[in-house]
N, C-alpha and C positions, 0 to 999 in steps of 0.2 A: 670685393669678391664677385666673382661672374654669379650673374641669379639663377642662370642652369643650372651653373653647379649648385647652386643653393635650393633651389627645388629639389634637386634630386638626392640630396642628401635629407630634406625633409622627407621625400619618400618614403627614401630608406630606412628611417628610424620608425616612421608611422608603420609598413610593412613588418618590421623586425620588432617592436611595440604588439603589434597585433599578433602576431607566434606566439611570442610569450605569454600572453595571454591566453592565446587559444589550446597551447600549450599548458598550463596552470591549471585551467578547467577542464582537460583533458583528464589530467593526473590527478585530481578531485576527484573527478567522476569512476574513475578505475579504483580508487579508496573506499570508497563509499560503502562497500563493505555487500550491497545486496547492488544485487543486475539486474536489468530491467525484465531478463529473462524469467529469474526467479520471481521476481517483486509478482508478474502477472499471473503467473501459478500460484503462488499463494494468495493470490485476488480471486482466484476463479476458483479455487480449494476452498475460501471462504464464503464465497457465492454458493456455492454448491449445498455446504451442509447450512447455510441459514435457512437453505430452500429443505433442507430434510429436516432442519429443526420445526419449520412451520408448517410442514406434512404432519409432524406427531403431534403437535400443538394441537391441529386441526381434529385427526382421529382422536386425542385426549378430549375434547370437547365434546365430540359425536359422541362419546361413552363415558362420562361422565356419571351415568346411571349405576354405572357399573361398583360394582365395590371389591371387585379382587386385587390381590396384593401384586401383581402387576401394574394395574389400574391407577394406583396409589402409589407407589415406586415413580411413574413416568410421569404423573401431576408433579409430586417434589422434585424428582430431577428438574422440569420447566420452570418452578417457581425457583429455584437457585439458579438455575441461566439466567431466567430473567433478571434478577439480583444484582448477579455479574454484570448482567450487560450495563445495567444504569449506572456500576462502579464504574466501567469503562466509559461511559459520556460523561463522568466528570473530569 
């Protein structure tokens, strides 16, 4: 067999090998169910309220003194966040 032709038909399969592939990850990636659109919105939705949860954290702390039933309502709410959260790191 001539080796041109033979190179070139290596080519060809390495070219048409590599589609399919790129092809297969393609259609993975369209499956996958979340897009990277959403994925980053819900990153930055979650960035968001960790930053408001640790705003009331903060003012639960400065008022601490305090003994109203508000007061007391948004301490328990924290300590069951917190809770959750440590369920979640495991």
């Amino acid at each position: 067999m001539n080796p041109r032709a033979l190179a070139l038909i290596l080519v060809a399969v390495v070219v048409v090998i590599a589609l399919v592939v790129w092809a297969v990850v393609w259609w993975l990636g369209r499956q996958a169910g979340v897009r990277r659109a959403e994925f980053e919105r819900l990153r930055k939705e979650r960035n968001l309220l960790a930053r408001a949860v640790a705003a009331v954290e903060e003012k639960a702390d400065a008022y601490r003194d305090l003994d109203s039933v508000l007061a007391a309502d948004v301490r328990s709410i924290i300590r069951n966040l917190n809770a959750d959260r440590l369920d979640l790191d495991r």
